[in-house]
BAKE-11496 format. One record per residue (C-alpha): x, y negated, z; residue in three letters. Coordinates in Angstrom, 1 decimal. Layout:
BEGIN
{pt {X Y Z} "ALA"}
...
***
This chain:
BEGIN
{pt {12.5 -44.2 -19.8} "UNK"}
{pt {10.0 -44.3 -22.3} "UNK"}
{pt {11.7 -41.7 -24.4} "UNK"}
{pt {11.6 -39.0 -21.4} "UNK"}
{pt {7.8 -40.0 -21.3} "UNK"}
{pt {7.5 -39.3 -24.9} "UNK"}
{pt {9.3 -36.3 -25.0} "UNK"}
{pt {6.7 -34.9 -22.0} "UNK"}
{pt {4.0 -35.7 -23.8} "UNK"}
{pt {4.8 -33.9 -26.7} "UNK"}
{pt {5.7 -30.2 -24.4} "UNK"}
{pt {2.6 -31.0 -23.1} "UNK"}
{pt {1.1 -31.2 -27.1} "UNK"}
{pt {2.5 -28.4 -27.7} "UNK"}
{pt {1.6 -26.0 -25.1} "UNK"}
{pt {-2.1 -26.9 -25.5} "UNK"}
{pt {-1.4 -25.8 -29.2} "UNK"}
{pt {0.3 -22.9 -28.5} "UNK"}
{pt {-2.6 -21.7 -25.9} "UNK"}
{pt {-5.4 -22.3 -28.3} "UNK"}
{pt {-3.5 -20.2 -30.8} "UNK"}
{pt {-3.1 -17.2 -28.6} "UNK"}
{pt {-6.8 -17.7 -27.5} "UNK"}
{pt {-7.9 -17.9 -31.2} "UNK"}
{pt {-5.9 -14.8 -32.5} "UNK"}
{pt {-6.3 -12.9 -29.1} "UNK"}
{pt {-10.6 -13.6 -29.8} "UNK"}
{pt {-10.1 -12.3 -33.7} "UNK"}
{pt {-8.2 -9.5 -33.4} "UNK"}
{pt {-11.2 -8.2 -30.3} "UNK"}
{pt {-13.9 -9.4 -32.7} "UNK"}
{pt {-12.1 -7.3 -35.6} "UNK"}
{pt {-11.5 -4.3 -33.7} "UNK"}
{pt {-14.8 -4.8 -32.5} "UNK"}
{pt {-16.5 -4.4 -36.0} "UNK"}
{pt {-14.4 -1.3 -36.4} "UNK"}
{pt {-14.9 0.7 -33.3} "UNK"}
{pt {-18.6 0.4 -33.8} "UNK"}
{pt {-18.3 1.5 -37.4} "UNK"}
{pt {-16.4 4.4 -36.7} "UNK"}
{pt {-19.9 5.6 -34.2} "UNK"}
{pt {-21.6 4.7 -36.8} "UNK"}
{pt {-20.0 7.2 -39.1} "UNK"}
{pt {-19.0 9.9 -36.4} "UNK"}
{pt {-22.5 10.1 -35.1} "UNK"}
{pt {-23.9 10.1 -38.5} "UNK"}
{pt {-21.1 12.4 -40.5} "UNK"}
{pt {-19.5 14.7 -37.7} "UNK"}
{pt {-20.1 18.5 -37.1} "UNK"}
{pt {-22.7 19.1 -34.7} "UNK"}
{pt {-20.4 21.2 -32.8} "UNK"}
{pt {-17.7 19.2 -32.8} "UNK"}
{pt {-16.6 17.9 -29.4} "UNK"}
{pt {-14.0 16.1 -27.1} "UNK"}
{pt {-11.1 19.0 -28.4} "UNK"}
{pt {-11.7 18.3 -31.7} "UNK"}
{pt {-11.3 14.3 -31.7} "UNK"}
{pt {-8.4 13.1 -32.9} "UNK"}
{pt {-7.2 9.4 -33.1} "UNK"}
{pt {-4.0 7.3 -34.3} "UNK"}
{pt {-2.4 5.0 -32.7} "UNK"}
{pt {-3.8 1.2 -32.9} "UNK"}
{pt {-7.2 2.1 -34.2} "UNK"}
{pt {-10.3 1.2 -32.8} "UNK"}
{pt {-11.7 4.3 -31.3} "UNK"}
{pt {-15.0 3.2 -29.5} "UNK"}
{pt {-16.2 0.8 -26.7} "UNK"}
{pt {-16.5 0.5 -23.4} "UNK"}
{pt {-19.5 -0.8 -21.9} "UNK"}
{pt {-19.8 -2.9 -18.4} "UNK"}
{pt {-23.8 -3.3 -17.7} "UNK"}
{pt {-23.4 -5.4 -14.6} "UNK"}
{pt {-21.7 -7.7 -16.7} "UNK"}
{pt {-23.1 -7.1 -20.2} "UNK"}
{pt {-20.1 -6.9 -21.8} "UNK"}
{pt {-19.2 -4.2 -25.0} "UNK"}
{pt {-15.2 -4.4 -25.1} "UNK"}
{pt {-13.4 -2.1 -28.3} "UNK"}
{pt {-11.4 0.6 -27.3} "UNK"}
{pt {-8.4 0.7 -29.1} "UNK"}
{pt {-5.7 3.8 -29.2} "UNK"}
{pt {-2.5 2.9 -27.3} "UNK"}
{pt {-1.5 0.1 -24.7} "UNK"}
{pt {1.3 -1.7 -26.2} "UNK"}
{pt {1.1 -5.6 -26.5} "UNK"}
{pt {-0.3 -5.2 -30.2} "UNK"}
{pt {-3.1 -2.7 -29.2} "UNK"}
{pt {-4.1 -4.8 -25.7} "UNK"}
{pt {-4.6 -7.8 -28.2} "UNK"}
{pt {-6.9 -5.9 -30.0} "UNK"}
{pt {-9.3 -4.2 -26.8} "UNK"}
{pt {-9.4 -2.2 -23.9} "UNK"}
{pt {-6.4 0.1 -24.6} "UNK"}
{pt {-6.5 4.1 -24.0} "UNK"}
{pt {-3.5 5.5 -23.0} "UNK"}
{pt {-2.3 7.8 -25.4} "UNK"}
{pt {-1.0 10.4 -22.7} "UNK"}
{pt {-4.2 10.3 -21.5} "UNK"}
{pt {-7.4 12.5 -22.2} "UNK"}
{pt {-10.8 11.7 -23.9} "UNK"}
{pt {-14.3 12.0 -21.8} "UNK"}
{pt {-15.2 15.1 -21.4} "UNK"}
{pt {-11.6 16.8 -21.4} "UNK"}
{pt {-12.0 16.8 -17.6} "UNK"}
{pt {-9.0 15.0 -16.5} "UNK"}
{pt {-8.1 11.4 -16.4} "UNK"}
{pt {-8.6 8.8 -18.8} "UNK"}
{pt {-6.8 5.7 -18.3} "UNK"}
{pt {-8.0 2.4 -19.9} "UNK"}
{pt {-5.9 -0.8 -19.9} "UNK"}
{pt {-6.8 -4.8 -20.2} "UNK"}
{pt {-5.5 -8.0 -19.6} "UNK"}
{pt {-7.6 -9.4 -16.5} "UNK"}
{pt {-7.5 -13.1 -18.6} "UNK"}
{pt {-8.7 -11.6 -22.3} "UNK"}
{pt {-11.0 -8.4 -22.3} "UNK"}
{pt {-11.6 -8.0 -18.4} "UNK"}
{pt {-12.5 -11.7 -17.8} "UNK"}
{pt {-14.8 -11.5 -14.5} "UNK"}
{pt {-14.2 -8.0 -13.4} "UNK"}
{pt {-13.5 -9.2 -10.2} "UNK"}
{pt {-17.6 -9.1 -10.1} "UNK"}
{pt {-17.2 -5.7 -10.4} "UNK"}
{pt {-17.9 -3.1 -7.0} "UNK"}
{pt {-18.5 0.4 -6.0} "UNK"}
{pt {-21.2 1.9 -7.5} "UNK"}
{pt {-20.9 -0.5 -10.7} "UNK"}
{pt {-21.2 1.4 -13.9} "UNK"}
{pt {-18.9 2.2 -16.9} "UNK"}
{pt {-20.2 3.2 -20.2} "UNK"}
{pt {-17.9 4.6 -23.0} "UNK"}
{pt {-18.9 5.5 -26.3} "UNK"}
{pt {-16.8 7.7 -28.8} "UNK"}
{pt {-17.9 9.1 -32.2} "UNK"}
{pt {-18.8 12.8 -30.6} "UNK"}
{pt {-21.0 11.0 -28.0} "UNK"}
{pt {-21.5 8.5 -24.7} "UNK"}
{pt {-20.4 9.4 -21.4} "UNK"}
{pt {-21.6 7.2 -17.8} "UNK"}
{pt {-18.9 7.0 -15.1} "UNK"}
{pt {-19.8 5.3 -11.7} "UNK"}
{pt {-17.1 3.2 -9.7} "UNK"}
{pt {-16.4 4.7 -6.5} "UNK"}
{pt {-12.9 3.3 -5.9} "UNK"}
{pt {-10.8 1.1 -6.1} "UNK"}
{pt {-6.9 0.1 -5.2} "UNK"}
{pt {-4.2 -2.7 -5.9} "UNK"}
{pt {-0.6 -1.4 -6.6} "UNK"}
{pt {2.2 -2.6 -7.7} "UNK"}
{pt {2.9 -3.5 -11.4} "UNK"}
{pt {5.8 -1.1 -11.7} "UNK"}
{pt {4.1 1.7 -9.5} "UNK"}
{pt {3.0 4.2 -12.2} "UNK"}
{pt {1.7 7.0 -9.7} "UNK"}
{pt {-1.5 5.7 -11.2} "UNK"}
{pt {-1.0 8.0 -14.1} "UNK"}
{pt {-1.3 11.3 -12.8} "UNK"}
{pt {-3.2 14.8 -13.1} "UNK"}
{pt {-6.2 14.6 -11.3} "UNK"}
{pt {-8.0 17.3 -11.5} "UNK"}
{pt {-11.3 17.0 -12.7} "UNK"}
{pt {-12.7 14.2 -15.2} "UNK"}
{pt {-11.7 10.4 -13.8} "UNK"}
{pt {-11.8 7.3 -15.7} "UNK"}
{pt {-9.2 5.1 -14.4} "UNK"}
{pt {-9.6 1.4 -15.7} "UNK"}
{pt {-6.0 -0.8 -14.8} "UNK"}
{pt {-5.6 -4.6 -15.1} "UNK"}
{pt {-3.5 -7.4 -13.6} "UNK"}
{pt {-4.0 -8.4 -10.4} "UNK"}
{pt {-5.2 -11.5 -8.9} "UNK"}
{pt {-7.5 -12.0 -11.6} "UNK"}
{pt {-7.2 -15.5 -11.1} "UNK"}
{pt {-3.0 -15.3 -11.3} "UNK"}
{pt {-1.5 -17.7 -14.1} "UNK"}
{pt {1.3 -16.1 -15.7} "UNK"}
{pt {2.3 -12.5 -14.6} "UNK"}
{pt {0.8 -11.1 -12.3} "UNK"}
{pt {2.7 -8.9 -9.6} "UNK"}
{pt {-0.1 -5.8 -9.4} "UNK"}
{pt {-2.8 -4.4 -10.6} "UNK"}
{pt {-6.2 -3.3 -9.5} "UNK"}
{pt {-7.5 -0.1 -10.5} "UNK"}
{pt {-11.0 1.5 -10.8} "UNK"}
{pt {-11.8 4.5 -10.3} "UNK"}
{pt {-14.8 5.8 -12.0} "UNK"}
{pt {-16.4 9.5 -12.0} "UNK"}
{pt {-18.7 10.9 -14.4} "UNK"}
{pt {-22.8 10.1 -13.6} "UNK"}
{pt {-23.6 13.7 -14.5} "UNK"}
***
C-alpha cells in the first residue's frame, strides 16, 4: 500500500511542477510581448506618416500590435495578431478576420479568463476599454454583455458600425475548460 501512496505523491509533484511551468512561461511570453507592443507605439507614433490611418496599418501574424487598456482594473494587456494557442500565450489576441479601430466594423479580441483577463468578472456596463495602436488610441464603453456557447461563433459577425467585441471563457472561476464564453460588447466613446 505504501507504493500506491508513493506513486500519488509523486502525480501530485508533478502537476504542481507542470502548473508553475505553464504559469511561468504563460507570465514571460505577456511580459515579452508586452515590451514589444509598447515599442512598436513608440516607433509608430514617433516614425509614421501623419496621414496615415486605420487603412493603412498592416500587421503579421503573432506580433505584438498594441495594448488594451482596462481602467477599472488598471490593467495594460499586449495585443498580439491572431488567436491561436501560441498568440493567446502571448496577449489579448485580435482576430485576424477582424477589423482595426476605426475601420467601423467589429473588432474582436480574445483571452483566457485565468491568464490576461484575470478579474474581468469586475467588469460592468459602462466600464471602459482603451486600445492603443501605432496610428493612435481609441475609448470604447461597455454597453453589453452575453454568455454563449463555446462552439457558437455567431459572435463573429458584420455589425455594422464600429464594435469592439472582447470574448473569454466562461465561468471565470471554471477549472479546466470551460463550456461558454462571455462577451463584451464595447462601442466607441466618441
Amino acid at each position: 500500500m505504501k507504493w500506491i501512496s508513493n506513486i500519488l505523491i509523486i502525480i501530485g509533484a508533478a502537476a504542481l511542477v507542470f502548473a508553475g511551468w505553464s504559469y511561468f512561461s504563460h507570465s514571460k511570453a505577456q511580459e515579452q510581448s508586452l515590451l514589444e507592443a509598447q515599442e512598436r507605439l513608440e516607433k509608430g507614433q514617433s516614425g509614421t506618416d501623419p496621414d496615415a490611418g486605420p487603412e493603412d496599418f498592416k500587421a503579421a501574424y503573432g506580433d505584438a500590435i498594441g495594448l488594451l487598456q482596462v481602467p477599472k482594473l488598471g490593467k495594460e494587456l499586449p495585443i498580439v495578431e491572431g488567436t491561436d494557442p501560441d498568440a493567446l500565450m502571448k496577449g489579448v489576441g485580435h482576430l485576424t478576420e477582424s477589423v482595426f479601430p476605426g475601420q467601423n466594423e467589429q473588432i474582436l479580441l480574445a483571452g483566457h479568463r485565468d491568464t490576461v483577463f484575470k478579474r474581468f468578472a469586475e467588469l460592468s456596463i459602462g466600464d471602459t476599454f482603451n486600445v492603443q495602436l501605432p496610428y493612435g488610441e481609441f475609448e470604447y464603453e461597455i454597453r453589453d454583455t452575453e454568455i454563449v456557447d463555446a462552439e457558437d461563433t455567431s459572435v463573429i459577425r458584420s455589425m455594422g458600425e464600429e464594435v469592439l467585441v472582447v470574448s473569454t471563457c466562461y465561468p471565470f472561476d471554471a477549472l479546466g475548460s470551460a463550456p461558454e464564453r462571455f462577451v463584451f460588447y464595447a462601442y466607441p466613446v466618441n
